[in-house]
MIVEX-328940 format. One record per residue (C-alpha): residue number from 1; residue in three letters; x, y, z. Coordinates in Angstrom, 1 decimal, always signed. Layout:
<recs>
n=NUM	res=ala	px=X	py=Y	pz=Z .
...
</recs>
This chain:
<recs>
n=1	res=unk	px=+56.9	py=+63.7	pz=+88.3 .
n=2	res=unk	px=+58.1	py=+61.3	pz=+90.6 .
n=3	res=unk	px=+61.1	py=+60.5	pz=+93.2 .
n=4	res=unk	px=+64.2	py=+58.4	pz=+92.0 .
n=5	res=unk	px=+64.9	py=+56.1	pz=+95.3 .
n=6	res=unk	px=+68.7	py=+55.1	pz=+95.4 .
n=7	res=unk	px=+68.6	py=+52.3	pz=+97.8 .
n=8	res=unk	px=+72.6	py=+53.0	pz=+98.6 .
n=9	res=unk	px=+72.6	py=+56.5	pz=+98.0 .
n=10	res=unk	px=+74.6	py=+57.5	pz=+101.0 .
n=11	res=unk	px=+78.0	py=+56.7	pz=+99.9 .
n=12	res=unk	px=+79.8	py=+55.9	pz=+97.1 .
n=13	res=unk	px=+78.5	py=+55.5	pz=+93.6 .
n=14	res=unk	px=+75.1	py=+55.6	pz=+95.5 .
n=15	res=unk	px=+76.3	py=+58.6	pz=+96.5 .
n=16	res=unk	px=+77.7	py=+60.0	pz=+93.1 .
n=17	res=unk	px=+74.2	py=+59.0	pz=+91.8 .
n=18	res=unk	px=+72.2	py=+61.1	pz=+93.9 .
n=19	res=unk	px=+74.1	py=+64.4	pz=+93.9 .
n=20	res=unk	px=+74.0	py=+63.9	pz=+89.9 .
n=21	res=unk	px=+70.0	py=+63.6	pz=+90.1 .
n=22	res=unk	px=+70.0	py=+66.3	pz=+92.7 .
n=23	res=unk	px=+71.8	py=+68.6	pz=+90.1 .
n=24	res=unk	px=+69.6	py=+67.7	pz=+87.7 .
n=25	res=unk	px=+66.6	py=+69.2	pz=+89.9 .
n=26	res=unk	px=+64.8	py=+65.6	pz=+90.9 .
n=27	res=unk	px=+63.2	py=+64.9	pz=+93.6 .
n=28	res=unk	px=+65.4	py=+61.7	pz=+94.7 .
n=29	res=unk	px=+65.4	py=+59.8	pz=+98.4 .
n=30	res=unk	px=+68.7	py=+58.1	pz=+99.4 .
n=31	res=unk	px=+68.5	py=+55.3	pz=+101.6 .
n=32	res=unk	px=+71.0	py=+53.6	pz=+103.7 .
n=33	res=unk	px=+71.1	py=+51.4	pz=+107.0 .
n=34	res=unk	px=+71.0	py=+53.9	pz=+109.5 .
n=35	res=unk	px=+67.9	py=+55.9	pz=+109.3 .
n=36	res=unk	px=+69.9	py=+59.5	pz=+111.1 .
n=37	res=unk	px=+73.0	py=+59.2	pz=+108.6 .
n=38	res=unk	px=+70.6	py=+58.6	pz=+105.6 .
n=39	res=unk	px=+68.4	py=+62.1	pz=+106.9 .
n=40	res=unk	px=+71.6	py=+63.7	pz=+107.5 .
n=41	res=unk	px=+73.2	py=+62.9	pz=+104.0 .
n=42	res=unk	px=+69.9	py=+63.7	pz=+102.3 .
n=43	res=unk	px=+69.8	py=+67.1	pz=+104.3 .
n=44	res=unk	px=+73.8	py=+67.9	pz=+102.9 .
n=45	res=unk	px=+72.4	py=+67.0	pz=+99.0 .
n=46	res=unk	px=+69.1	py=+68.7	pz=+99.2 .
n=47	res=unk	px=+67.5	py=+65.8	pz=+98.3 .
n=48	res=unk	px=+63.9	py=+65.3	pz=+99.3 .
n=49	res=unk	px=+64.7	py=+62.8	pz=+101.8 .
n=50	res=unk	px=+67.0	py=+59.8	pz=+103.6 .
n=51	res=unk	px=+65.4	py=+56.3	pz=+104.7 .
n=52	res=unk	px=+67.1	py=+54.0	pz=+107.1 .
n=53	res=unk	px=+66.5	py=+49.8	pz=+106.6 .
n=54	res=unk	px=+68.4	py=+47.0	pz=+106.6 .
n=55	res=unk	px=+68.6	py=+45.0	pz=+102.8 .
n=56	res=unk	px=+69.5	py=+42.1	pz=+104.5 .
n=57	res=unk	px=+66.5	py=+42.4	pz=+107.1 .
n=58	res=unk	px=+63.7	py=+42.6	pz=+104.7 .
n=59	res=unk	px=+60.6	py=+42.9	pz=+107.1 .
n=60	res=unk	px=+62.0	py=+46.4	pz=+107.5 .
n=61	res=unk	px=+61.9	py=+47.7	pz=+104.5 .
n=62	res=unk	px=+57.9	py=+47.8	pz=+103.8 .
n=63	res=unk	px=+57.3	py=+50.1	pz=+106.9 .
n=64	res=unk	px=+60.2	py=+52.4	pz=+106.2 .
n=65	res=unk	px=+59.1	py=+53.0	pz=+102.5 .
n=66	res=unk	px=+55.5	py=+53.3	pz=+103.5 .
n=67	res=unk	px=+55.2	py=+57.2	pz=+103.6 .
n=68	res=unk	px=+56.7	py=+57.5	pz=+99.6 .
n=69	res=unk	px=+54.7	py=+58.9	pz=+97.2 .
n=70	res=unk	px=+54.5	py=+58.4	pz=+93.8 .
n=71	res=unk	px=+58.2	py=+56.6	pz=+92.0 .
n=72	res=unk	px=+60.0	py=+57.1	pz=+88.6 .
n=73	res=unk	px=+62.6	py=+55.1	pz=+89.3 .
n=74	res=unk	px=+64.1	py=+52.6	pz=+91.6 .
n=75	res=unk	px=+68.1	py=+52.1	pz=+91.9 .
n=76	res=unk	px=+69.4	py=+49.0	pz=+93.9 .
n=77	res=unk	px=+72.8	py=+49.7	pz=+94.6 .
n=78	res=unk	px=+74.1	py=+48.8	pz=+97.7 .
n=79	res=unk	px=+77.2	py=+47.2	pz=+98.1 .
n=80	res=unk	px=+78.4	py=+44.7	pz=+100.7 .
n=81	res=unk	px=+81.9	py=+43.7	pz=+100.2 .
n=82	res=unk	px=+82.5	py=+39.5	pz=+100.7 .
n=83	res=unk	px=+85.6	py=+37.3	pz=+100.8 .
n=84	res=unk	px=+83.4	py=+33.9	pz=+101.5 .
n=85	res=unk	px=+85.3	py=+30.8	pz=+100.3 .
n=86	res=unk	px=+83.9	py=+27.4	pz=+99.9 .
n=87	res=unk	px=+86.7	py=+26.2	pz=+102.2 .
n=88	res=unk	px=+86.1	py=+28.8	pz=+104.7 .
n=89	res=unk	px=+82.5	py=+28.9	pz=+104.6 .
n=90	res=unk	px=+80.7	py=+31.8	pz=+106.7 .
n=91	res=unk	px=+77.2	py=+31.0	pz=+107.0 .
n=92	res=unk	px=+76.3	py=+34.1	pz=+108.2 .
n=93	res=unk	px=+78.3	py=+36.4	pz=+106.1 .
n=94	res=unk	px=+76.9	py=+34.3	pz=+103.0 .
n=95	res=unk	px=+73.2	py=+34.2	pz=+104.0 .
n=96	res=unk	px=+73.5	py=+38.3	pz=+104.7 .
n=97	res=unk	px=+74.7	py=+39.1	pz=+101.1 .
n=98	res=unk	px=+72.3	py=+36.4	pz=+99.2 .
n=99	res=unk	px=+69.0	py=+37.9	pz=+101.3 .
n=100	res=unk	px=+70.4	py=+41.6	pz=+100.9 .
n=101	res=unk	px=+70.8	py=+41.8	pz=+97.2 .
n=102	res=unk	px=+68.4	py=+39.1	pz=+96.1 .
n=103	res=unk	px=+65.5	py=+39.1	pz=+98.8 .
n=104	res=unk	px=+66.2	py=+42.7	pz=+99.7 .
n=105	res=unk	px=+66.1	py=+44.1	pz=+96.4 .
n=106	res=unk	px=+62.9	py=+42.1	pz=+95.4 .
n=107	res=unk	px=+61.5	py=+42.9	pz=+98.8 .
n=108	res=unk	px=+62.0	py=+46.8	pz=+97.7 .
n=109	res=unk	px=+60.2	py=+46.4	pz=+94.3 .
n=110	res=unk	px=+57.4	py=+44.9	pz=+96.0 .
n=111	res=unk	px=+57.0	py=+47.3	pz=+98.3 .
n=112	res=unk	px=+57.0	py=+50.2	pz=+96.0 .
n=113	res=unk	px=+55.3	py=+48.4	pz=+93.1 .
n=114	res=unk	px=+52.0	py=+50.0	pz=+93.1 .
n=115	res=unk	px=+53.7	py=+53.4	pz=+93.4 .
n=116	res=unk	px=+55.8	py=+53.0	pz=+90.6 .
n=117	res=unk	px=+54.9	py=+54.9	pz=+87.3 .
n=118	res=unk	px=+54.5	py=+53.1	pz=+84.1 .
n=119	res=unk	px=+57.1	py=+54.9	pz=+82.2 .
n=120	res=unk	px=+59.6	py=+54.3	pz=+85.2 .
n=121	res=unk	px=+62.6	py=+51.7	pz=+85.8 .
n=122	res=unk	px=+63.7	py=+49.8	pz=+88.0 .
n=123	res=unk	px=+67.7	py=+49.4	pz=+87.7 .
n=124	res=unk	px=+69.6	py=+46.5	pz=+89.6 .
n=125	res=unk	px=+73.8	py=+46.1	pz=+90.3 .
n=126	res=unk	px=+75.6	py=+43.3	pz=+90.2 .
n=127	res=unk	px=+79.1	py=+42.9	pz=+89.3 .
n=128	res=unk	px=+82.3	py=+41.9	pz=+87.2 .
n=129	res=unk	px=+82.4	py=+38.8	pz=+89.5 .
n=130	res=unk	px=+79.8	py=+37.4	pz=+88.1 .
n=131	res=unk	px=+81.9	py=+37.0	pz=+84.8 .
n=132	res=unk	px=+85.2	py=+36.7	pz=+86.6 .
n=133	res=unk	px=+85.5	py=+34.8	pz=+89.9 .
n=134	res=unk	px=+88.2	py=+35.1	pz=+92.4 .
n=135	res=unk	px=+89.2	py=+33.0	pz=+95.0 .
n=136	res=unk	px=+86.4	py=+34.1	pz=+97.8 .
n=137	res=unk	px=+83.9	py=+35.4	pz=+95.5 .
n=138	res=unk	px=+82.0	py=+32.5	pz=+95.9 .
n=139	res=unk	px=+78.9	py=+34.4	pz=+97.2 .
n=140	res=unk	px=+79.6	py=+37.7	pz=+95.5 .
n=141	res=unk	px=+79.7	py=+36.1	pz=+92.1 .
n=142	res=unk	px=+76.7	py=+33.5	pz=+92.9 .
n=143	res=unk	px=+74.8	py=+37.0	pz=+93.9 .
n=144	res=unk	px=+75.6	py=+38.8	pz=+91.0 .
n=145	res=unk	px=+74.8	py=+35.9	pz=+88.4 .
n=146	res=unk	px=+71.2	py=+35.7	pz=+90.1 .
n=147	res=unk	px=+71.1	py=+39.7	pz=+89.7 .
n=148	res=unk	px=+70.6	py=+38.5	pz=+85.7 .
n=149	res=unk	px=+67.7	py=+36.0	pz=+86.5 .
n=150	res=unk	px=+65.9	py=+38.7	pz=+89.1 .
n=151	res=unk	px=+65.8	py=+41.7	pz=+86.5 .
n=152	res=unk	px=+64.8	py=+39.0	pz=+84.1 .
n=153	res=unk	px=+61.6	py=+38.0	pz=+85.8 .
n=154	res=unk	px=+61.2	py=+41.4	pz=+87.1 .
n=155	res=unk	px=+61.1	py=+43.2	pz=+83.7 .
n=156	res=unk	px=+58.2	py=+40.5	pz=+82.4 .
n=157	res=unk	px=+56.6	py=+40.9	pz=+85.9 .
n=158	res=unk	px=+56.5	py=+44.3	pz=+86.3 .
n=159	res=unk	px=+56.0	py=+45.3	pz=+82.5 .
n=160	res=unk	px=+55.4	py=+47.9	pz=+80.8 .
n=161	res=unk	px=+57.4	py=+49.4	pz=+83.5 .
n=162	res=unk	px=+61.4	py=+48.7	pz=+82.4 .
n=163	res=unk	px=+64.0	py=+46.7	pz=+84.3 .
n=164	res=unk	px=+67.9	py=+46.5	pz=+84.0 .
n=165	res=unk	px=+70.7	py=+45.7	pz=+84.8 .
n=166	res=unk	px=+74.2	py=+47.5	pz=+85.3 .
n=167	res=unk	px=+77.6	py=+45.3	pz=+86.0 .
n=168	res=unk	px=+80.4	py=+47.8	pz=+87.0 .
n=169	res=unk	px=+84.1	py=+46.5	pz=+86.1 .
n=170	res=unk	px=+86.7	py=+48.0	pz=+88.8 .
n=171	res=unk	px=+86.1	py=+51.6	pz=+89.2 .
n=172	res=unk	px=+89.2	py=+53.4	pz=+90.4 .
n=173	res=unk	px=+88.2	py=+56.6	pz=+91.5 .
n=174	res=unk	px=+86.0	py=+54.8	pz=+94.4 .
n=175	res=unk	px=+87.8	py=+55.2	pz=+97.7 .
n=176	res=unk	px=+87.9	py=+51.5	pz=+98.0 .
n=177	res=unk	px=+90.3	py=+51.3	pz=+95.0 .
n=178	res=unk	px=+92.1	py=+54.2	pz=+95.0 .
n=179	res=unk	px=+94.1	py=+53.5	pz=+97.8 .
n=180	res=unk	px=+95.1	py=+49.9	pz=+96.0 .
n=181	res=unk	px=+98.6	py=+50.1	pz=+95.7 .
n=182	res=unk	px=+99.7	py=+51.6	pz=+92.1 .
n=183	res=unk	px=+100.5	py=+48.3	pz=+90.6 .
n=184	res=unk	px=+97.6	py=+46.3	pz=+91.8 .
n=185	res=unk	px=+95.4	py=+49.1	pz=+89.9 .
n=186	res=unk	px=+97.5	py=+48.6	pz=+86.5 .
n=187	res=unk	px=+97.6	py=+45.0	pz=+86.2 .
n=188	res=unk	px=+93.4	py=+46.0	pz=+86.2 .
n=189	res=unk	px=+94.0	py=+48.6	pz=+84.1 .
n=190	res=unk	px=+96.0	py=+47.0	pz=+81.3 .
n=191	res=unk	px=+93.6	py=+44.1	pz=+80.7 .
n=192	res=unk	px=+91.2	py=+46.6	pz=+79.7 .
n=193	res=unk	px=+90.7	py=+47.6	pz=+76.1 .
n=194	res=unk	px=+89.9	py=+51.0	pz=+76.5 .
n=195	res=unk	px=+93.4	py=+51.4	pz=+78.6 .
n=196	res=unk	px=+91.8	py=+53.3	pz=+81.4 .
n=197	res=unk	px=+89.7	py=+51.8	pz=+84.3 .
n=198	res=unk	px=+86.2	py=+52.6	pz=+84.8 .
n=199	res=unk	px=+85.1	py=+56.2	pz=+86.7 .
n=200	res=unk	px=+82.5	py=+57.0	pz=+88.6 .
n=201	res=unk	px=+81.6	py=+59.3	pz=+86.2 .
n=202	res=unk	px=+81.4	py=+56.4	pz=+83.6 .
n=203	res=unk	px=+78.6	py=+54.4	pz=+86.4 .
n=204	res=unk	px=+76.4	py=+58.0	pz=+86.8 .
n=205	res=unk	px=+76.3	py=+58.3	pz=+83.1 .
n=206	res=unk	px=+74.9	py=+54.9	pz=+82.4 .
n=207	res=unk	px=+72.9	py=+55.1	pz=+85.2 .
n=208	res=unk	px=+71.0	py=+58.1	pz=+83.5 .
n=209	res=unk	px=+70.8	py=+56.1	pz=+80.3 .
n=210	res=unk	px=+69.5	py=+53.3	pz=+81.5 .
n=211	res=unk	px=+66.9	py=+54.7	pz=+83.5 .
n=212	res=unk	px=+65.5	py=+57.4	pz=+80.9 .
n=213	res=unk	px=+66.0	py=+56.0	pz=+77.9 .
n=214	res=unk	px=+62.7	py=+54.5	pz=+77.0 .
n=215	res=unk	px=+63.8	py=+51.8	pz=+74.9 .
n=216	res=unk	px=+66.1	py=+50.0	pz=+77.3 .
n=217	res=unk	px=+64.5	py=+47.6	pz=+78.7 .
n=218	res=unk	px=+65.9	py=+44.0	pz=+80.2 .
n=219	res=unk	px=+69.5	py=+45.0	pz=+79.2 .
n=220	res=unk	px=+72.3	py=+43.6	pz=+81.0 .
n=221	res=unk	px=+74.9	py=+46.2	pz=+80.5 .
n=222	res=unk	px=+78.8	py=+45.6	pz=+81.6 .
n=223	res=unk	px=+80.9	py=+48.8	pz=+82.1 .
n=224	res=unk	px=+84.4	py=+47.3	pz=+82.2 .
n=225	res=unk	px=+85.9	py=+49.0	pz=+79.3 .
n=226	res=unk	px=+86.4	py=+45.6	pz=+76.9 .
n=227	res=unk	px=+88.0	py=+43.4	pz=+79.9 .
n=228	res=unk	px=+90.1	py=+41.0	pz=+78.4 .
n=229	res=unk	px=+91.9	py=+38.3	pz=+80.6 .
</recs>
């Protein structure tokens, strides 16, 4: 059997991921930007190993992934948070996002490709925004609509191995929106159909779906709980 590689796993849902893989005896490698945090977060999960690379630096990421052995499964999950208006444009800020989620992750997948087992997955993030923009998600929700086309090409590229795609709505329990004041978090919350916000919980579980179920393949799945707005 394989490694899971959580590219994002040291924090987070990236972090939630692993330890539920960990738990469930896997050999999984987390990998973040700093090469001693990822080692040292890997060492307090028992997991088989922490990588260090830049997404948005892709020449990196070959050489770190070069001593991994064989691969189940590939998670792309890390997050870089973006308020990029078209009025305010940031250049820099835009081009690191756009090369880090679309170059990045394709740079990953390449690299790993002839590693990967046939009855593995690859699963890619994107994002509510890509359904709902906000003023200065310009990039985020550009991103996040191209995370569609890439695991799109990917899944008829790389087949029979399986490729996806999972779109988180708001998920509360993240330390990023649980210190949101209380009534920011309910005017999320009662848009929702379900009339909770999405957990962390809720992400791991379809995370193990969508990477072990053998008949999902090129599904785009949003976890929002029925946004309505």
């Amino acid at each position: 059997m394989g490694a899971i590689i959580i590219v994002g796993g040291t924090s987070g849902l990236g972090l939630a991921v692993a330890e539920h893989f960990v738990g469930q005896g896997r050999e999984v490698v987390v990998t973040g930007r700093d090469p001693d945090r990822a080692k040292s977060i890997a060492a307090e999960l028992g997991a088989a190993g922490g990588l260090g690379f830049d997404l948005s630096k892709p020449e990196q990421i070959a050489p770190a992934l070069a001593e991994l052995g064989a691969v189940d499964h590939v998670v792309l999950m890390a997050i870089e948070r973006d308020a990029n208006s078209v009025g305010a444009y940031d250049l820099t800020q835009a081009l690191q996002l756009v090369t880090m989620k679309l170059v990045g992750y394709t740079e990953v997948v390449h690299a790993l490709q002839d590693r990967l087992s046939e009855q593995g997955s690859v699963l890619v993030f994107g994002g509510l925004a890509k359904d709902r923009p906000y003023p200065g998600s310009t990039t985020v929700s550009t991103v996040n609509a191209g995370v569609l086309g890439l695991t799109r090409t990917l899944a008829v590229e790389l087949a029979p191995i399986r490729v996806n795609s999972l779109h988180p709505g708001i998920v509360g329990d993240t330390p990023f929106w649980s210190d949101k004041p209380a009534e920011v978090l309910e005017g999320h919350r009662k848009v929702t159909l379900t009339g909770r916000l999405t957990a962390t919980k809720d992400i791991v579980g379809a995370v193990a779906f969508l990477l072990e179920n053998a008949s999902a393949n090129d599904v785009h799945l949003n976890l929002n709980g029925g946004i309505r707005w």
